[in-house]
C-alpha positions in Angstrom: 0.0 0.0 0.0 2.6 2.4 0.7 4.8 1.9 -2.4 6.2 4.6 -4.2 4.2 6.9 -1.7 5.8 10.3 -1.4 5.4 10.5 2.6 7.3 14.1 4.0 8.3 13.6 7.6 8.3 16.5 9.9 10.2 16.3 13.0 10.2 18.6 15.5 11.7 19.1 18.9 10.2 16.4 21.4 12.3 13.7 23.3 10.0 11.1 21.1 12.0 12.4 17.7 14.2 9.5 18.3 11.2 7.5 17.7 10.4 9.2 14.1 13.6 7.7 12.9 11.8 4.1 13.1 9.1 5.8 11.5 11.2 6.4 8.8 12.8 3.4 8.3 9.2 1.2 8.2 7.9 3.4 5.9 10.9 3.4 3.4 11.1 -0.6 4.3 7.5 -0.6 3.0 8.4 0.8 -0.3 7.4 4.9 0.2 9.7 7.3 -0.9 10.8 9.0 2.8 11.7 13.1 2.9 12.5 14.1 6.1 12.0 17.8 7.0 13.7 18.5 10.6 13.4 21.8 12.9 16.3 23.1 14.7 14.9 21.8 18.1 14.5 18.5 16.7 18.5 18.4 15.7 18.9 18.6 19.4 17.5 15.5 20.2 18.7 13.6 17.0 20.5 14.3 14.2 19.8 14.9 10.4 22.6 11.7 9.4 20.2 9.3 11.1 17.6 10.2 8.8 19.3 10.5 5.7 20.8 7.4 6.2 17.2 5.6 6.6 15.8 7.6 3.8 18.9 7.8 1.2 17.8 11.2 1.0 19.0 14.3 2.3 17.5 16.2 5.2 16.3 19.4 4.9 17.0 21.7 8.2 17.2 25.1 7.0 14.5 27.3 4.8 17.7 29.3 3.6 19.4 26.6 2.4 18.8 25.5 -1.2 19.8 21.7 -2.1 18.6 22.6 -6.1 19.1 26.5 -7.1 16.6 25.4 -9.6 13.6 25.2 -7.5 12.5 26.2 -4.2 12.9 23.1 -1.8 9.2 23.9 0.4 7.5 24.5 -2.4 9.1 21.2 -4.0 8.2 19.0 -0.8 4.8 20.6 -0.5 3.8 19.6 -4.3 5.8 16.3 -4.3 3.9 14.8 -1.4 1.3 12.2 -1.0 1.0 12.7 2.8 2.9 15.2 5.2 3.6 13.2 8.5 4.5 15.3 11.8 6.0 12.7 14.3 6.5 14.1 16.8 4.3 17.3 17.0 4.2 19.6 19.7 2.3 22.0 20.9 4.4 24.9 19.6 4.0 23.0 16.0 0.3 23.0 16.8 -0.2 27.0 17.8 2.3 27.9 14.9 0.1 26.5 11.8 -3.6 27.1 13.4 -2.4 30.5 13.7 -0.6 30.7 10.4 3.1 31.0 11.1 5.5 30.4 8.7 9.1 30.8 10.3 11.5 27.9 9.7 11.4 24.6 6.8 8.7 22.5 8.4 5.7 25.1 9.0 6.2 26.8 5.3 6.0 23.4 4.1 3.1 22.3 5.9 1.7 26.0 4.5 2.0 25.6 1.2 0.9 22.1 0.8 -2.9 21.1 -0.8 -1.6 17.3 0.4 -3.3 15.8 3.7 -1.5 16.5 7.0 -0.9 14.1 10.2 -0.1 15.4 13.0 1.1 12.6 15.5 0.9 14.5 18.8 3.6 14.4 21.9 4.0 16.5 24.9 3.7 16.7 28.2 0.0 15.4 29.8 -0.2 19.2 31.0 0.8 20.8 28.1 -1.7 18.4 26.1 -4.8 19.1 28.3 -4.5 23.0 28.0 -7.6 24.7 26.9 -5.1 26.7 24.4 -3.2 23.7 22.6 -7.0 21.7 22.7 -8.9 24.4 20.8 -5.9 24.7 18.3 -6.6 21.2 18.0 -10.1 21.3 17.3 -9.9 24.3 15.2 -6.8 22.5 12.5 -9.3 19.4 12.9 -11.9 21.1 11.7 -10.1 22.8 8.6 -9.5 18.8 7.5 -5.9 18.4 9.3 -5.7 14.8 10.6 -4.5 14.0 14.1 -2.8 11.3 16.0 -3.3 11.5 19.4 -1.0 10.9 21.8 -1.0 7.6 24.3 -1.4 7.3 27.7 1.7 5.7 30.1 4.8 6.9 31.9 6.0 10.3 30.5 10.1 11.5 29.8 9.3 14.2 32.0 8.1 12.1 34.9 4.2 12.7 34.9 2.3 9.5 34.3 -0.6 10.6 31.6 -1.4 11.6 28.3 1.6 12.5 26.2 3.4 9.8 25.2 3.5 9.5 20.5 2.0 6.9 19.4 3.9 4.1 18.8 5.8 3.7 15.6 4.0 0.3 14.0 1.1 1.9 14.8 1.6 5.4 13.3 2.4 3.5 10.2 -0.2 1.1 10.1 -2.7 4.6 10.2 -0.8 5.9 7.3 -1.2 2.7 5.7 -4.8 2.3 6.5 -4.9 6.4 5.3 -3.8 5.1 1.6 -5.7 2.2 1.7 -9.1 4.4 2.5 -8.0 7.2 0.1 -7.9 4.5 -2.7 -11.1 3.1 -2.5 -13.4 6.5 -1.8 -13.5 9.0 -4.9 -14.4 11.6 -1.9 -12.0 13.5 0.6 -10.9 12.0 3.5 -11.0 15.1 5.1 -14.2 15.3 7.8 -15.3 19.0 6.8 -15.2 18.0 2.5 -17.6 15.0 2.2 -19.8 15.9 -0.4 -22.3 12.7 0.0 -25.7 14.0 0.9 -26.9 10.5 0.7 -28.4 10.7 4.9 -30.9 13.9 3.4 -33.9 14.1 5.3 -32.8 11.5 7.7 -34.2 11.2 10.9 -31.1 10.1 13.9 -30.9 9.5 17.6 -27.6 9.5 18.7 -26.1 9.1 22.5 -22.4 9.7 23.2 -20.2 10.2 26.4 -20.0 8.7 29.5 -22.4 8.6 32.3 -21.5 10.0 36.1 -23.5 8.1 38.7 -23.1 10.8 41.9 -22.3 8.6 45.2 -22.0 11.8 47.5 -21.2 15.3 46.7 -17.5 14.9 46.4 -17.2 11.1 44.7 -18.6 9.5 41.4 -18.8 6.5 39.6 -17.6 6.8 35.6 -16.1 5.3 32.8 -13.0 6.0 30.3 -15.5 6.9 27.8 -14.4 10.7 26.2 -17.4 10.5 23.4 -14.9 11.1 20.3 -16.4 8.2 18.8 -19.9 9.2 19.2 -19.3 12.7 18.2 -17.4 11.7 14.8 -20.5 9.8 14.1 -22.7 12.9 14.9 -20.7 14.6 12.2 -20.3 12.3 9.7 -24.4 12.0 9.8 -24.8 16.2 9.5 -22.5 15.9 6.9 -24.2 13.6 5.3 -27.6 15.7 5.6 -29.2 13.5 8.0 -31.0 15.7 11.0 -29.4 14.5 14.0 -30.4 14.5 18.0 -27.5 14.3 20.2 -28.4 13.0 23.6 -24.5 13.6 25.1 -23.0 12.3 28.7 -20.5 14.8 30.2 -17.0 15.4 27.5 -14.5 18.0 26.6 -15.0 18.2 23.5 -16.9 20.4 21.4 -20.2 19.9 20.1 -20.5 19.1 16.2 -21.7 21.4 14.0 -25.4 21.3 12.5 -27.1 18.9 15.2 -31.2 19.5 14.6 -31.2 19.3 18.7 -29.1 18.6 21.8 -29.8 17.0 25.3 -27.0 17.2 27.9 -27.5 14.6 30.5 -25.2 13.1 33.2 -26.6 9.9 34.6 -27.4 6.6 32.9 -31.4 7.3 34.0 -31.3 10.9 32.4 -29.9 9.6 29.4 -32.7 6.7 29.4 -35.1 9.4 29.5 -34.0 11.6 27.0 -33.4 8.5 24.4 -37.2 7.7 25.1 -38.4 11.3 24.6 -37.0 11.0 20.8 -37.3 8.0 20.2 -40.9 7.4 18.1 -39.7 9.9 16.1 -36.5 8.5 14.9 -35.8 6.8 11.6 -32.4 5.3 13.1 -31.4 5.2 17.0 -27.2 4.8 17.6 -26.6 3.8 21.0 -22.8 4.9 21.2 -22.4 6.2 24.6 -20.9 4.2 26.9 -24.1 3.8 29.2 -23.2 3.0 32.9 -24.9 -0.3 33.7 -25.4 0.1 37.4 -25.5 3.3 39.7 -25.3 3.5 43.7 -28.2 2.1 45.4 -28.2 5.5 48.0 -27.0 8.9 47.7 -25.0 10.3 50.5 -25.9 13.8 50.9 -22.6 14.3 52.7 -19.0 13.8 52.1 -18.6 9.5 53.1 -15.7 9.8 56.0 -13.0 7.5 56.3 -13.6 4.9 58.5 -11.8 1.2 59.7 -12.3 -1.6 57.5 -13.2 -1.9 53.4 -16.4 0.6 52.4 -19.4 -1.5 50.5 -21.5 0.1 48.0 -24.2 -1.6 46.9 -25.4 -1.0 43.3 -29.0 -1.0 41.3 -29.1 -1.7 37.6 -30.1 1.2 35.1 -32.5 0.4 32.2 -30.8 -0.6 28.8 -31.4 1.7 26.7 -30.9 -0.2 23.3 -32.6 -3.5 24.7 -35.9 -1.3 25.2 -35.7 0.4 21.9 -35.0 -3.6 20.7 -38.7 -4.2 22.4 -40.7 -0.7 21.2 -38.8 -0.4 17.7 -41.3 0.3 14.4 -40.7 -1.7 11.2 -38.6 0.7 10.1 -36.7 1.9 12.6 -32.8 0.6 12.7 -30.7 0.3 15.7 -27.3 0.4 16.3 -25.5 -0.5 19.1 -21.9 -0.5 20.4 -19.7 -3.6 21.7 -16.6 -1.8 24.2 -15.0 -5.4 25.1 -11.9 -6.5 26.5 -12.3 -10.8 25.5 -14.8 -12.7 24.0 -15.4 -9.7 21.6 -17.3 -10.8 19.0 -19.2 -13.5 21.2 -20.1 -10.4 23.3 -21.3 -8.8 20.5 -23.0 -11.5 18.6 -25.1 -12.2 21.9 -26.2 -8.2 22.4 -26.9 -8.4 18.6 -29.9 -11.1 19.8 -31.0 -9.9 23.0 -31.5 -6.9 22.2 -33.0 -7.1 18.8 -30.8 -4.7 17.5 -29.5 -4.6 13.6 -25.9 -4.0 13.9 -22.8 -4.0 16.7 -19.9 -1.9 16.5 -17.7 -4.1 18.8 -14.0 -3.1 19.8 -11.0 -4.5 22.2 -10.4 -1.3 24.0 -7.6 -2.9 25.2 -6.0 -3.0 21.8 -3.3 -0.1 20.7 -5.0 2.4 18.7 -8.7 1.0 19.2 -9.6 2.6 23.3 -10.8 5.5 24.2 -10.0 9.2 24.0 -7.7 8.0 21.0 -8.6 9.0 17.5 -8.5 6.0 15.8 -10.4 2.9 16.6 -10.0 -0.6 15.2 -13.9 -2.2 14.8 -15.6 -4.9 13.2 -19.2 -4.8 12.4 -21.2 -7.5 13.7 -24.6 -7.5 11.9 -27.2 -10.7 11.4 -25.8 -11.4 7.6 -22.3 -11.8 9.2 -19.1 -9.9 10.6 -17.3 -7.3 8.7 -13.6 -6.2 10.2 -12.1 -3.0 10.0 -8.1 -2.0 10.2 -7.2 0.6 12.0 -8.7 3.8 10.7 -9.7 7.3 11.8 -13.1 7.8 14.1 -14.2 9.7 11.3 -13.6 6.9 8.8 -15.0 4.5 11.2 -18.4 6.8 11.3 -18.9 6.6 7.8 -18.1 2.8 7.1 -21.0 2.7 10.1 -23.4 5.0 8.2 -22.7 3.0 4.8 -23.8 -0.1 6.7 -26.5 1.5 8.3 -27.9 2.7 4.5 -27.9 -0.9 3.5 -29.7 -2.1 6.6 -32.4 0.6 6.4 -33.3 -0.1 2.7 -33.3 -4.4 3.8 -35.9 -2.9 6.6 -38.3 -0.9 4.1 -38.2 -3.6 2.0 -40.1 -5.9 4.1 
């Protein structure tokens, strides 16, 4: 897949540039044709002989410096390439470009290139989480830049969080899986250029997010969940032209443009409630928030004190959500549900598939690289009545559509009975 691909790798100055130099050498292992643009922080960490020695090209370090008097080398990489790759990017790689600065080799490039862009994030969990470097994030996303997110684990700087680049096989199994998608879709891959209007008129219920269950006013009971999945449905489906209700658990992020409505809940019972209050008037129901199954039996409505001995909770089930749209559903209606497993995956699935007389799982191993949550990638396989179908690694927003596709093919089986 990535033969004779023209990948430009940006490296800029992280401790994990030592890991772009195994980015380079799978990818020029795999047959792509590897130019490697480096900042001056970058040469700090590693230097530009590593790379050119992977790559058996040379490395480009300085925007005054002219390898071929006959052309202009950033306007030469930006044209030549298939794919711009920053591994590792950081958050002063991020401000530069969503605010349009050009200063040095790597953002002129990234500036004068009509090619896709990847940003492989790394940085420092604090860094990361600020409100500045997220909505620089969410404003390139939402100009078509792509994003690798960074992993959680033990940090160079000695935090423990969110920060760590996404390992190397996996980077390049997304760039693979970027090529492979690119090559069988005559449309963009980028999320804000879809021109299919093939969801017009459609009628979705969506849930996303996590739940909070409240067990006194200081402690609550959650889940990993960060809704990225949901939401990139949510916006594939306005994109699309479908008219879509959100019923959203608690998240960071952003809501997507062009919903038709919005209900912001908390608990697994508010978001039961909401889901039934727009329900009979949905042509599809997609059950992607990850619902909590149980909540405390008691609210304290004071702070629990420590006390001698182990603290036991005791815990009532909420009502699933999907299984009672399984037993009220219309002809036509089509549900959706989601499978977040960590074994038995596709047993799981196959069995919620039955029970609650749904049309189609979206199972995952969230324990799998790449496929958890708050990443933005996910590795799936549809589970649906007429058999499974298994996805590679891809982007949220790739994932969204191959769900919608699947979901137009379901709907038109439905109205045909």
């Amino acid at each position: 897949m990535l033969k004779g691909k023209r990948i430009v790798l940006g490296v800029s100055g992280g401790i994990a540039a030592f890991k772009a130099a195994s980015v380079a050498s799978a990818l020029s292992k795999r047959g792509a044709e590897v130019h490697v643009i480096m900042t001056e922080s970058a040469q700090k960490f590693i230097t530009p002989l590593t790379f050119q020695s992977l790559t058996k090209h040379p490395v480009l370090t300085d925007i005054f410096t002219e390898p071929d008097p006959s052309e202009l080398a950033h306007i030469a990489l930006a044209d030549l390439a298939d794919l711009i790759v920053v591994a590792p990017t950081t958050a002063n790689i991020v401000g530069k470009v969503a605010h349009g600065i050009a200063d040095d080799m790597l953002t002129t490039t990234i500036m004068a290139t009509k090619s896709p862009v990847l940003f492989a994030l790394a940085m420092n969990v604090n860094m990361f989480e600020n409100p500045i470097v997220q909505e620089n994030v969410e404003y390139l996303q939402s100009k078509g830049y792509l994003f690798a997110e960074p992993q959680e684990g033990l940090l160079a700087c000695g935090w423990t969080g969110k920060g760590r680049l996404m390992e190397p096989e996996d980077l390049v199994a997304y760039i693979e899986d970027h090529f492979a998608n690119a090559s069988s879709s005559t449309t963009s891959l980028s999320p804000t250029s879809n021109a299919k209007k093939d969801l017009a008129g459609l009628r979705i219920l969506l849930t996303a997010g996590t739940n909070v269950e409240a067990l006194d006013p200081v402690r609550l009971v959650t889940n990993r969940a960060t809704g990225k999945m949901g939401y990139a449905v949510a916006q594939a489906a306005v994109d699309r032209g479908a008219q879509v209700t959100l019923v959203t658990g608690p998240t960071h992020l952003s809501l997507p443009e062009g919903l038709a409505a919005v209900e912001r809940i908390e608990t697994g019972l508010e978001m039961y409630e909401a889901v039934m209050k727009h329900f009979d008037d949905a042509d599809v129901f997609i059950g992607a928030a990850a619902v909590s199954d149980y909540r405390p039996k008691s609210y304290h409505e004071n702070k629990l004190k420590k006390a001698d001995g182990p603290l036991l909770v005791e815990f009532v089930r909420n009502p699933d959500i999907l299984a009672t749209c399984g037993e009220k559903r219309q002809p036509h209606q089509v549900l959706i549900g989601f499978a977040a497993e960590t074994e038995h995956v596709l047993a799981n699935a196959r069995g919620k598939l039955e029970r609650k007389k749904s049309d189609l799982f979206v199972a995952n191993d969230v324990k799998q690289a790449g496929a958890g949550f708050g990443v933005d990638t996910n590795i799936v396989t549809l589970v649906g009545h007429d058999g499974d179908e298994p996805l590679p690694l891809l982007s949220k927003r790739e994932v969204a559509d191959r769900i919608l596709d699947k979901m137009i093919t379901l709907r038109e089986g439905r109205l045909l009975k």
